[in-house]
C-alpha positions as CSV (number, residue, x, y, z in Angstrom):
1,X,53.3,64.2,-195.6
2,X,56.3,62.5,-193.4
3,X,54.9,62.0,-189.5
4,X,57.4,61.1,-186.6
5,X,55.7,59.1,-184.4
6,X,57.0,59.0,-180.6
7,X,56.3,56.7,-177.3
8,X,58.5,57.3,-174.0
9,X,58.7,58.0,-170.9
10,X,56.9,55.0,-169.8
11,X,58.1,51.4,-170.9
12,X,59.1,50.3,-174.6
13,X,60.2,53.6,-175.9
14,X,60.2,53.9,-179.5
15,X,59.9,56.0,-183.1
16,X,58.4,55.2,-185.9
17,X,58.5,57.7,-189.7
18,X,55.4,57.0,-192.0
19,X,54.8,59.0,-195.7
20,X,51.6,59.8,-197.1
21,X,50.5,57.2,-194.7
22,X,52.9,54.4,-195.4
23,X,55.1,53.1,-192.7
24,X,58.7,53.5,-193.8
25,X,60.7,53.0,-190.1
26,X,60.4,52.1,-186.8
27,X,62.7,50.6,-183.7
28,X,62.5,50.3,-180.3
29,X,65.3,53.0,-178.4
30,X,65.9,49.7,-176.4
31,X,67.9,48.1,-179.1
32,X,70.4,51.3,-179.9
33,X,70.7,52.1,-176.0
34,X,70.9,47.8,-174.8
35,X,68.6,49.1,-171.6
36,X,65.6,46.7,-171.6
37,X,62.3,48.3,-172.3
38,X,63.9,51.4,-172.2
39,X,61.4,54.2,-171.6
40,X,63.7,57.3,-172.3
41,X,63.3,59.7,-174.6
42,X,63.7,57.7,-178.3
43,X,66.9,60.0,-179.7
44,X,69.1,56.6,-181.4
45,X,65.5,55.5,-182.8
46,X,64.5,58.9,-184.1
47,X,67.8,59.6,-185.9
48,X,67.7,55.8,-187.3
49,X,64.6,56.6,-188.7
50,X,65.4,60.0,-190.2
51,X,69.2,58.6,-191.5
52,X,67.7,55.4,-193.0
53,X,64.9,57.7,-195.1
54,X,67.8,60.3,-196.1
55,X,65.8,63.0,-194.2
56,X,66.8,65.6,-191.7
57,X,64.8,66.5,-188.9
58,X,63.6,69.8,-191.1
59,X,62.1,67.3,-193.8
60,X,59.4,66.5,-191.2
61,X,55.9,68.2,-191.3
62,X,54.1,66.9,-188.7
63,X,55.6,64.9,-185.1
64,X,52.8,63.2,-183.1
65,X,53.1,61.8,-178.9
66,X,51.6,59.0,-178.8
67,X,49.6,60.4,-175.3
68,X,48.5,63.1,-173.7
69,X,50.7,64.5,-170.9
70,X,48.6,67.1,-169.3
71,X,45.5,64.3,-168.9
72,X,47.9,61.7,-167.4
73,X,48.9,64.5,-164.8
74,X,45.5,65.0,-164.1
75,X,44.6,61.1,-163.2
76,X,47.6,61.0,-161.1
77,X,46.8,64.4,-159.0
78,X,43.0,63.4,-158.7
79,X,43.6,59.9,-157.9
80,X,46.7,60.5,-155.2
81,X,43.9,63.0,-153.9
82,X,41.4,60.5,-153.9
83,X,43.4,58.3,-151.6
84,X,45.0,61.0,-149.2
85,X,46.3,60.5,-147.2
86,X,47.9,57.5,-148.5
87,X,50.2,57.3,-151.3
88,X,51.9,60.4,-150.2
89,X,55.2,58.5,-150.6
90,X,54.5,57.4,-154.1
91,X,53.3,61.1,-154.4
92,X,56.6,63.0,-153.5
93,X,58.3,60.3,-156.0
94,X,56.6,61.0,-159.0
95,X,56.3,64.5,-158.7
96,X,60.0,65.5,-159.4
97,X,60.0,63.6,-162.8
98,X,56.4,65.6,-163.6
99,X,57.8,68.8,-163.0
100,X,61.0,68.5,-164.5
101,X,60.1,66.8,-168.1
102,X,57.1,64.8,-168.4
103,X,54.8,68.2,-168.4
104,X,57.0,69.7,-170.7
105,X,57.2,66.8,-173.0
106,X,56.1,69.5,-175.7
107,X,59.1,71.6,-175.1
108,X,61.2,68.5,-174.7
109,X,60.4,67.1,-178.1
110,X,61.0,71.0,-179.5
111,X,64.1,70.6,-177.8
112,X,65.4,67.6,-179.3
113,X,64.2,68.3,-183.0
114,X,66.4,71.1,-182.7
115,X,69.3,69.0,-181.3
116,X,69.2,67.4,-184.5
117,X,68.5,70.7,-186.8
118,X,71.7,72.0,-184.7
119,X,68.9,75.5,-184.9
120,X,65.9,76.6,-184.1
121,X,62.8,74.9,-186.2
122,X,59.1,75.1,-185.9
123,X,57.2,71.6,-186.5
124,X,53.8,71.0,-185.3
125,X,53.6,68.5,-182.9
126,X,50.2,66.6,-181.8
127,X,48.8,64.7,-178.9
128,X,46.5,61.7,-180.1
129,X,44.8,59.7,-177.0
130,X,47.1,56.7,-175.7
131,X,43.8,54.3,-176.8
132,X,43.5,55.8,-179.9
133,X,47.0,55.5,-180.9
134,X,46.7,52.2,-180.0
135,X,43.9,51.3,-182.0
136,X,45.3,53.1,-185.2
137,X,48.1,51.3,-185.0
138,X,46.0,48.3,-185.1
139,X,43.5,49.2,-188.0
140,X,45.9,51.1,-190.4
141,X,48.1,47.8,-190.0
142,X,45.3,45.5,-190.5
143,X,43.9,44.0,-193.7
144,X,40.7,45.0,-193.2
145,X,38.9,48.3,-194.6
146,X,36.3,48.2,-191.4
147,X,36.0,46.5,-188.3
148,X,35.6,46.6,-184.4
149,X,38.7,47.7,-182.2
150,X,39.5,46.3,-178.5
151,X,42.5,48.2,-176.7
152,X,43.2,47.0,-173.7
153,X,46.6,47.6,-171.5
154,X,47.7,48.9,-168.0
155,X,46.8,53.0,-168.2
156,X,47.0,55.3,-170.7
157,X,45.9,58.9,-169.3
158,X,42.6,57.5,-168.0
159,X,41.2,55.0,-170.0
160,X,42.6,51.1,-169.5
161,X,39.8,49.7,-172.1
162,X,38.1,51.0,-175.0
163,X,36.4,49.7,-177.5
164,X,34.8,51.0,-181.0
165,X,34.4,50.8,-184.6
166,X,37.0,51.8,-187.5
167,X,36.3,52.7,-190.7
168,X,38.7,53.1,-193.7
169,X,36.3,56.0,-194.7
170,X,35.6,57.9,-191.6
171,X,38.8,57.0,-189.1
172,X,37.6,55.7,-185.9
173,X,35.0,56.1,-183.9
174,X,35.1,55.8,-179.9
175,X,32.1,54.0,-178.5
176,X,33.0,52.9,-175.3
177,X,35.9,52.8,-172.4
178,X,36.7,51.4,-169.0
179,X,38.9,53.7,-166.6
180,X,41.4,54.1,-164.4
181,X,41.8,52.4,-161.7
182,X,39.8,49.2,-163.1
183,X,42.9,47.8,-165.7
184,X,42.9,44.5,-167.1
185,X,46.7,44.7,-167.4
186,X,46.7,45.8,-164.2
187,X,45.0,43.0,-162.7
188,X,47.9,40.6,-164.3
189,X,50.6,42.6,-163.7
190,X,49.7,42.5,-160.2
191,X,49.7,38.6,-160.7
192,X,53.2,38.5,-162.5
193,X,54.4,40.7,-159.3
194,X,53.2,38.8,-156.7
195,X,54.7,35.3,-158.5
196,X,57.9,37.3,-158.7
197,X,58.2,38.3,-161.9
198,X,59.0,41.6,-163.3
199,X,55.8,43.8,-164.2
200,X,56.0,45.5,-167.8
201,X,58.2,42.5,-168.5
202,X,57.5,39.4,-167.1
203,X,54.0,38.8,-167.7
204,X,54.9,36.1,-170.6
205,X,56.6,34.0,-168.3
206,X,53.7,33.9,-166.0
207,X,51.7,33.1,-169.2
208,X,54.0,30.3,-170.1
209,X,53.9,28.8,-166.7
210,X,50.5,28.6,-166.5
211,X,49.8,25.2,-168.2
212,X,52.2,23.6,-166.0
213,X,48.7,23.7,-163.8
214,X,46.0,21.2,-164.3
215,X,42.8,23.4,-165.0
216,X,40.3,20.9,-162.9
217,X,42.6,20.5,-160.1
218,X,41.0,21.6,-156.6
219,X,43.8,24.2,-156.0
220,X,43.3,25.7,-159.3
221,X,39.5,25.6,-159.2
222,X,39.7,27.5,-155.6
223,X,42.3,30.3,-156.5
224,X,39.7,31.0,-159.4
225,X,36.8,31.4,-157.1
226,X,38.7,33.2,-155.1
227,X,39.8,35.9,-157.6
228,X,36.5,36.3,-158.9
229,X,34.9,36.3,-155.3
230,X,37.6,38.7,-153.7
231,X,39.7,40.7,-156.4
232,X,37.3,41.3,-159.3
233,X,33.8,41.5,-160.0
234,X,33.0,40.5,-163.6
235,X,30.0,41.8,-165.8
236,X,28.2,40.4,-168.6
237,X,29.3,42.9,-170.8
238,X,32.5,42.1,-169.8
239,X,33.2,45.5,-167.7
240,X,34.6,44.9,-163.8
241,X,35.6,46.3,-161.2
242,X,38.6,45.7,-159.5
243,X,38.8,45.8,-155.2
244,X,41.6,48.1,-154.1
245,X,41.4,46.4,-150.7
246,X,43.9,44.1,-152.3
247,X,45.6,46.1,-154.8
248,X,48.5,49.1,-154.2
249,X,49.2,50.0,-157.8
250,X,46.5,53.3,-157.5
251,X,48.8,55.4,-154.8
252,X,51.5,52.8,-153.5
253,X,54.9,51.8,-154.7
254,X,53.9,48.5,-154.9
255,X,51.2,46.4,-157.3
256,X,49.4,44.5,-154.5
257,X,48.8,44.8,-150.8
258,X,51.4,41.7,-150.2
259,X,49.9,41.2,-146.5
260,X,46.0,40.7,-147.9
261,X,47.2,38.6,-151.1
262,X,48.9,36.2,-148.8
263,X,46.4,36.1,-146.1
264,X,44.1,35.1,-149.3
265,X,45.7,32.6,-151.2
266,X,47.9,31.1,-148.3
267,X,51.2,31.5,-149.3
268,X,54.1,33.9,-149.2
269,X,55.0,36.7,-152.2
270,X,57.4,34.5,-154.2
271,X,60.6,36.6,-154.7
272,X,62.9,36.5,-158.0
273,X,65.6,34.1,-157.2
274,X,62.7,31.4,-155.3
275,X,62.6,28.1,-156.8
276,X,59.0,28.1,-158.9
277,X,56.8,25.4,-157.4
278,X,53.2,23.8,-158.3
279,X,51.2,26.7,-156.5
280,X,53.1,29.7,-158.7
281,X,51.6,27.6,-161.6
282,X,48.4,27.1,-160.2
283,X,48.2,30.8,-159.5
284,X,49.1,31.6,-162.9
285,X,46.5,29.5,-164.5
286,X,44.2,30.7,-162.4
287,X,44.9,34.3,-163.4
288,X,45.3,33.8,-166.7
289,X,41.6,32.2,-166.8
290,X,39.8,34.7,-165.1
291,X,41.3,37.0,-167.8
292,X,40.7,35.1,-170.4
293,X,36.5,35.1,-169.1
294,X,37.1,38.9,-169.2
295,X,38.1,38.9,-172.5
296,X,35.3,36.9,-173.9
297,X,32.4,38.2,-172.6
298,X,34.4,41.9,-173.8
299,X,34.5,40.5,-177.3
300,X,30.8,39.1,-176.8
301,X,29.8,42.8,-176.2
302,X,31.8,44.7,-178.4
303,X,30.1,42.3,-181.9
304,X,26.6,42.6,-180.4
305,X,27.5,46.7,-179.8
306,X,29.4,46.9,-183.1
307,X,27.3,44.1,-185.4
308,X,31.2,44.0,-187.1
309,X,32.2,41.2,-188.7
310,X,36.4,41.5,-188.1
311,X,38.3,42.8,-184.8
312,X,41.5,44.5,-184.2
313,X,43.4,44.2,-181.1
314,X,45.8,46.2,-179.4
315,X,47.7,47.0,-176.4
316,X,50.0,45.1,-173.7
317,X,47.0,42.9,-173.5
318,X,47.1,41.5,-177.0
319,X,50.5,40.4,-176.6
320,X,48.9,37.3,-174.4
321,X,48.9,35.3,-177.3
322,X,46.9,31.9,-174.7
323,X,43.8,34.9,-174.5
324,X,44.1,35.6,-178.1
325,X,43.5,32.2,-179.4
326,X,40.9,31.8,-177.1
327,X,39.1,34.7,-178.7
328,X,39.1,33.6,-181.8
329,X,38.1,30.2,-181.5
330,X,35.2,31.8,-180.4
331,X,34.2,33.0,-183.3
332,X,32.8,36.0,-182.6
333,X,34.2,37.6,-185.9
334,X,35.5,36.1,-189.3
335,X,39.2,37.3,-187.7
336,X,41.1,39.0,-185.9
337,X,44.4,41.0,-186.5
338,X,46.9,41.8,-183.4
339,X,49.5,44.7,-183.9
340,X,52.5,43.0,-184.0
341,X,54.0,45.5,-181.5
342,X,50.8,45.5,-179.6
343,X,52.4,47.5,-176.0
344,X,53.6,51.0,-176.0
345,X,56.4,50.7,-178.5
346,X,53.7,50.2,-181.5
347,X,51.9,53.5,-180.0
348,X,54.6,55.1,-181.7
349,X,53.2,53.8,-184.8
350,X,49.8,54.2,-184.5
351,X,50.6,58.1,-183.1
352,X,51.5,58.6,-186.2
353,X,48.9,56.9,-188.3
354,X,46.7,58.0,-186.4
355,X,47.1,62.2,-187.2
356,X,48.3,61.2,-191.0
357,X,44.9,60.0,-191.4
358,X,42.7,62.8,-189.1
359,X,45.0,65.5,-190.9
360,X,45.4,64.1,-194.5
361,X,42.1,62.2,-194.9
362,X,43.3,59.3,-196.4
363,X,40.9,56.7,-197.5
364,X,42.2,52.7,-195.6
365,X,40.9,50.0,-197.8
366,X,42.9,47.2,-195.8
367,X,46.8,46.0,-196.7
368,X,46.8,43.7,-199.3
369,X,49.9,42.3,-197.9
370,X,50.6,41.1,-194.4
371,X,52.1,43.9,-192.5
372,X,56.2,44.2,-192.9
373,X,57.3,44.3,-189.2
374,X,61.1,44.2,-190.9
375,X,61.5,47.8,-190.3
376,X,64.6,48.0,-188.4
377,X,68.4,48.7,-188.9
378,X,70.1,46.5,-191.2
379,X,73.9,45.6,-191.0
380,X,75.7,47.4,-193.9
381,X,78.9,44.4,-195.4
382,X,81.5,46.6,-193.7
383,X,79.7,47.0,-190.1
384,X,79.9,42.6,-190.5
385,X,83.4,42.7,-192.2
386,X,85.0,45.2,-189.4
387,X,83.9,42.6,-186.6
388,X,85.3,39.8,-188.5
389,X,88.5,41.6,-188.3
390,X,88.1,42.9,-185.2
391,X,88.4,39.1,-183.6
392,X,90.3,37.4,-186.2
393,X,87.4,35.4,-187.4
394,X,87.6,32.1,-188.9
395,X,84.9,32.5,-191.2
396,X,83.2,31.4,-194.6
397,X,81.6,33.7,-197.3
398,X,78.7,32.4,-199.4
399,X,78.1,34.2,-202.3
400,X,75.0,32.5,-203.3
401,X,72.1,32.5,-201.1
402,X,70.9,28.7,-201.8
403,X,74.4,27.2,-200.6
404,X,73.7,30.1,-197.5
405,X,70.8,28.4,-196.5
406,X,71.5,24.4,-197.5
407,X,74.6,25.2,-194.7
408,X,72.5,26.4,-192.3
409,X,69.6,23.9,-192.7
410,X,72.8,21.2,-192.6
411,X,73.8,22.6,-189.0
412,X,70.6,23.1,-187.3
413,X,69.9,19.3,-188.7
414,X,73.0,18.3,-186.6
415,X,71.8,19.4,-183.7
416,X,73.8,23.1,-183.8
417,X,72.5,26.3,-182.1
418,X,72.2,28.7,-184.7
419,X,72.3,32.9,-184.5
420,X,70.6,33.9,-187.6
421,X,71.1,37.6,-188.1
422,X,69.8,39.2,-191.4
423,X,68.1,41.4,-193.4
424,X,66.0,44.8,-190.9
425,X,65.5,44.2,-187.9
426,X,61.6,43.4,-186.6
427,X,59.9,45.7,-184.6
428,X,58.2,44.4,-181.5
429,X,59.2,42.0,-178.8
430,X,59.2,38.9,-181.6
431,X,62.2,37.6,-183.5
432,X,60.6,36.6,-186.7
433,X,63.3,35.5,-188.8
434,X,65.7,38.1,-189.5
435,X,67.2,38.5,-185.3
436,X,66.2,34.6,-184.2
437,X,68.2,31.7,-182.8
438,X,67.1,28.5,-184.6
439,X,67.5,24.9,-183.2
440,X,66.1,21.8,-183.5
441,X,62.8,21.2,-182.5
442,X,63.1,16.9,-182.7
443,X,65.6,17.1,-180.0
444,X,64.1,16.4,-176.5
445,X,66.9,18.0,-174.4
446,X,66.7,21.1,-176.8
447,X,64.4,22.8,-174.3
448,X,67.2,23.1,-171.9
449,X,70.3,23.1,-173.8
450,X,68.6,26.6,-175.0
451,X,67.0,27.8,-171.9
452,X,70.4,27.0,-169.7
453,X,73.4,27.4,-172.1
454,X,72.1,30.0,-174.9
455,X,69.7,32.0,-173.1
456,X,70.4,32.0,-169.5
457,X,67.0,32.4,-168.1
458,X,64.3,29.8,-166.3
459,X,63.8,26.2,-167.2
460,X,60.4,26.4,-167.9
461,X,60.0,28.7,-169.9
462,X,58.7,27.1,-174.0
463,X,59.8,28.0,-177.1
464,X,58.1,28.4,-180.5
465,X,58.3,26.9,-183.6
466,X,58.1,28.5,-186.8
467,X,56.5,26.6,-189.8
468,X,55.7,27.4,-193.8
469,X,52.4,28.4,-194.7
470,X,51.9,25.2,-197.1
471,X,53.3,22.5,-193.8
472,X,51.0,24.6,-191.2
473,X,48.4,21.6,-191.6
474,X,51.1,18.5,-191.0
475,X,52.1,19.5,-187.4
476,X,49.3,21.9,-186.3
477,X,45.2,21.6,-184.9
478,X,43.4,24.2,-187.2
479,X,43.6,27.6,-185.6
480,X,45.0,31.1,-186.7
481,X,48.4,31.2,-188.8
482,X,49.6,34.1,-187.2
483,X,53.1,35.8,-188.9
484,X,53.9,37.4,-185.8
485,X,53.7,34.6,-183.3
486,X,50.2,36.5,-181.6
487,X,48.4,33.1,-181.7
488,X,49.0,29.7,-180.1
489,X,48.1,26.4,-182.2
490,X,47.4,23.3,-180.7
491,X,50.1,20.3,-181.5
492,X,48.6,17.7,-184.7
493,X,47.0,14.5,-182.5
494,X,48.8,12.2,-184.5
495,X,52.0,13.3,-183.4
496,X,51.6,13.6,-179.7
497,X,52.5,10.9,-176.9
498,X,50.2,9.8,-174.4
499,X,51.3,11.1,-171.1
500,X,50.7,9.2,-168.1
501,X,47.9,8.9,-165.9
502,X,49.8,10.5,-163.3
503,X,51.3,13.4,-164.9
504,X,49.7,16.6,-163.5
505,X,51.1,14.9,-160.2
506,X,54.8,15.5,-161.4
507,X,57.1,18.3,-160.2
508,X,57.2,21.3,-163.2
509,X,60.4,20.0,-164.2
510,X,59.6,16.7,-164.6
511,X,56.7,17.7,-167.2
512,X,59.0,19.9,-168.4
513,X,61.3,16.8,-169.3
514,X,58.3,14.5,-170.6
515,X,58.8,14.4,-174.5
516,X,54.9,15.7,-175.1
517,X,55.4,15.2,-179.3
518,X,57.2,14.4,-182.1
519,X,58.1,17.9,-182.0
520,X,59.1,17.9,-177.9
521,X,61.1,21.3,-178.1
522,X,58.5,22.7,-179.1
523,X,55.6,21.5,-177.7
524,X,54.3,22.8,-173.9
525,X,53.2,21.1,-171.4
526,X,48.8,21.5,-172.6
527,X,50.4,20.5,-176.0
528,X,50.0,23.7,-177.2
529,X,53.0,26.1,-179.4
530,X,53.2,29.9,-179.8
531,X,53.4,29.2,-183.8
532,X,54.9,31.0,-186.1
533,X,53.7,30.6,-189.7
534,X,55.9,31.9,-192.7
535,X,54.8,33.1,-195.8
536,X,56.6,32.8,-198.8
537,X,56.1,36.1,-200.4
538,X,56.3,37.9,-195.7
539,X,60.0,36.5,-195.3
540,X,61.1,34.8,-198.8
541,X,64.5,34.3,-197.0
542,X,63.2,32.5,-193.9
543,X,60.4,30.6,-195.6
544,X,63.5,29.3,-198.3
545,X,66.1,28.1,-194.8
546,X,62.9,26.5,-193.4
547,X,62.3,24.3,-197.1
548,X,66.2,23.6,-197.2
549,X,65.6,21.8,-193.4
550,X,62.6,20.0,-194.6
551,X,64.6,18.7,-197.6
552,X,67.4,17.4,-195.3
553,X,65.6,16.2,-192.4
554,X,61.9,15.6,-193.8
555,X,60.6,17.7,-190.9
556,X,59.8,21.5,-191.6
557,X,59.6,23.1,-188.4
558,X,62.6,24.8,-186.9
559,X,62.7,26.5,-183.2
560,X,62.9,30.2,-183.1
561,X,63.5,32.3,-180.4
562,X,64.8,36.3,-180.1
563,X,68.7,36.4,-180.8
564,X,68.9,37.7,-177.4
565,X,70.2,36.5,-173.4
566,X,68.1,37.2,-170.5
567,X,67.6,40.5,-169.3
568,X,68.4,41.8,-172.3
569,X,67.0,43.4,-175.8
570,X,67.3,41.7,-179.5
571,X,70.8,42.5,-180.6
572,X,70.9,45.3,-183.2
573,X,74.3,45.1,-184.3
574,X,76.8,42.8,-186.0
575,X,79.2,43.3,-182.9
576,X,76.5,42.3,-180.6
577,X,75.4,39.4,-182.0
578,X,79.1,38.4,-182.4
579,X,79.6,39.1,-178.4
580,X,75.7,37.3,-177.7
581,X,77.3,34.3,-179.6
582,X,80.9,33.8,-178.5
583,X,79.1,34.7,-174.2
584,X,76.9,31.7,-174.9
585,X,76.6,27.9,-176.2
586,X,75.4,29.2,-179.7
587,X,77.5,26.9,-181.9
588,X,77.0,28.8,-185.4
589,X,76.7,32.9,-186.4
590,X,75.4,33.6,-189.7
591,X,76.1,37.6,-189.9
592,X,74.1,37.9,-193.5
593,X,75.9,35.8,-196.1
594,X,79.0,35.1,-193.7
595,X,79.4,32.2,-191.2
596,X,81.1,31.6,-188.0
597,X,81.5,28.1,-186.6
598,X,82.5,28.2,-183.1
């Protein structure tokens, strides 16, 4: 049984082809199209999908949406007439979309299939939840044969929560939700907006700013009791409610009422191009703590409700990897397992898991393996060779993939910006390995040689290390080894510096520029990394470069960040990668077994 999974029409846009319950495919219609989180229809990714399998669109028996339309519809018509008369601006904008495609998305996707048939074809096509889609993709990706599920993101049709129990026998069970318009991802979204940042995008850099705030400073301690007092009240279970005195995302065009939020915390709406000072931090720490509460007195609930030993996670939520590691140092369960492409773009996935298992009745005992997120396009030798032409490349061939990797190890050791493009692409918003610029993480100025000459984007902003499974315990507190960088680790003791007494004084920059470890590229501001730990038999390739590094330099742990600029998606091709690395200080393109030294 082959399923086409879809997500679109919101954010992250994506398709995803599983067999007999097995996940073959899957991309993100951002990397074909180069529009960031593109939420368009997923054409590029569904023919990918169907090319790379040798299958036309007639080889397909079932394709499932990873929502349903007609529910969505009704939460917006009952909510807009909940609030009338307000919102009717937001109201006469949404509706033209509505009634031109998004309540025909079942004739849209009949539509398209035959676009690719070039005739007519009949294919059933199903409608799983948002929330359950989300929480498939999470348990049929997971390790474990049963366990609790957590969902939690902006909206799907009504729920923004749910919670239940998943078993490899009888699928999963529903116990309990929260609804529209009380969102957890709502209520940081609206932060990420109002510290001007982009919502459904910028979230992670109000995450990473956040430690740049002391959590025992006064300001930080009153913006707290301020959220909890004014914005949201918080139950011991874990459910809330959110005042919409404050809050415009329900009817309005905007997230927040900007007037009220700057009458409360006593300072203006930062906009996009505004320096960041100490109270954008502060106000992102504060934010990111009161979720964090949320999110374990949630987890508290769902164990006692569930009496589960192991939890799954998905969602836009999940992707906060800070309120991840939080959760499982509580340990609430034995462990927990994040979708790798925890947003909308894994709903494609779990769409699709989801019906092959209600329709086919498989019995899930748990992967045995880690779950292979390298289930992208992969450059074919004359895709690579035709851009070497193309620009009269100076380049070297290595036909052995030891002297490969020794080369590479050699120039990241002398201090070169690498582009390492090989193998399928990952899906979800992590470079893991196969799409990742690699740097030095011993290098103090590393931070902002990458941030300012490779990537383009804002100072502040950390990057992550990646580390072998067998060297995790050298550099790194005990915590989760997360494949899929889900988790943040705490820096070893023994390697960190003693920062001064007056260091939560200093501007952001100048703790930005405060060497924190051995490892100061790496290491943020709360001595804490985003980790990413490879296994030998996940990313044999990867885990081998990392070894060759250790060998020449004694350390083995390597910066990785997405082989990407700001503003826009992972590059997908051997032409953009080439373009990504001549437009930006990268010193060094390895296009599979080929080098380019700039």
């Amino acid at each position: 049984m082959k399923i086409l999974g879809i997500s679109a029409y919101y954010h992250d846009s994506a398709a995803a082809l599983i067999e007999n319950g097995k996940v073959l495919y899957a991309a993100q219609e951002e990397r074909f199209s180069r529009i960031k989180n593109d939420p368009s229809f997923p054409m590029a990714a569904i023919k990918f999908c169907l090319e790379e399998a040798g299958l036309e669109m007639k080889d397909v028996d079932i394709v499932s949406f990873y929502d349903k339309p007609f529910l969505k519809f009704e939460r917006i018509l009952e909510t807009h007439y909940a609030y009338a008369p307000k919102g009717f601006r937001s109201f006469v904008k949404a509706m033209p979309i509505w009634l031109k495609e998004k309540l025909f998305i079942k004739q849209m996707i009949q539509k398209r299939m035959e676009e690719l048939h070039k005739s007519k074809l009949h294919i059933p096509i199903y409608f799983p939840e948002h929330h359950l889609s989300h929480a498939a993709s999470a348990f049929y990706t997971s390790p474990f044969k049963r366990c609790a599920y957590l969902t939690i993101d902006g909206v799907g049709e009504w729920s923004t929560s749910s919670y239940g129990i998943a078993c490899g026998e009888k699928g999963i069970k529903v116990l309990g939700e929260i609804r529209f318009p009380d969102s957890l991802g709502l209520f940081y979204s609206s932060f990420t907006y109002f510290l001007g940042f982009e919502v459904n995008g910028g979230e992670y850099k109000m995450m990473g700013l956040a430690p740049y705030a002391h959590e025992y400073s006064n300001r930080v301690q009153h913006f707290t009791h301020l959220i909890k007092d004014k914005l949201i009240d918080i139950k011991n279970d874990g459910s809330f409610r959110l005042n919409d005195y404050y809050f415009d995302y329900q009817v309005g065009l905007r997230m927040v009422k900007i007037h009220h939020w700057e009458r409360l915390f006593g300072f203006c709406r930062r906009k996009p191009q505004d320096c960041l000072e100490q109270v954008h931090a502060d106000l992102a720490h504060a934010a990111q703590s009161v979720l964090e509460e949320v999110l374990i007195r949630l987890i508290q609930f769902v164990q006692q409700e569930t009496k589960e030993e192991y939890l799954c996670l998905a969602g836009g939520v999940a992707l906060n990897c800070v309120a991840n590691s939080v959760m499982f140092h509580q340990n609430r369960f034995k462990d927990i397992f994040v979708q790798p492409a925890a947003g909308d773009a894994g709903g494609a996935l779990g769409a699709a898991l989801a019906i092959a298992h209600i329709q086919g009745n498989m019995l899930f005992t748990g992967l045995k393996k880690p779950f292979d997120v390298y289930l992208g396009p992969k450059a074919t030798t004359s895709s690579i060779e035709h851009v070497l032409r193309k620009y009269s490349c100076d380049y070297t061939y290595y036909a052995h993939e030891d002297d490969l990797r020794i080369a590479t190890a050699k120039y990241i050791a002398a201090k070169k910006v690498v582009g390492w493009f090989r193998g399928r692409s990952e899906f979800g918003p992590r470079a893991l390995g196969n799409r990742s610029i690699l740097a030095d993480a011993t290098d103090p100025k590393m931070q902002y040689i990458l941030n300012m000459k490779i990537k383009f984007r804002e100072g502040f902003r950390p990057f992550a290390p990646v580390v072998c499974e067998e060297d995790y315990a050298l550099y790194f507190e005990p915590g989760k080894h997360s494949y899929y960088m889900l988790f943040t680790n705490q820096v070893k003791k023994s390697i960190r510096k003693i920062v001064p007494d007056d260091f939560w004084r200093w501007s952001i920059d100048e703790k930005r520029k405060f060497p924190k470890s051995e490892l100061p590229a790496i290491t943020h501001t709360d001595f804490s990394a985003r980790v990413q730990v490879v296994d030998k038999d996940v990313n044999s390739s990867f885990w081998a470069l990392i070894q060759a590094y250790k060998e020449i330099t004694g350390i083995g742990v390597i910066i990785n960040t997405s082989f990407n600029v700001k503003d826009e998606p992972i590059v997908n091709t051997p032409q953009e990668a080439y373009q990504c690395f001549i437009n930006s200080g990268m010193d060094v393109l390895i296009l599979e077994n080929y080098i380019i030294v700039k």
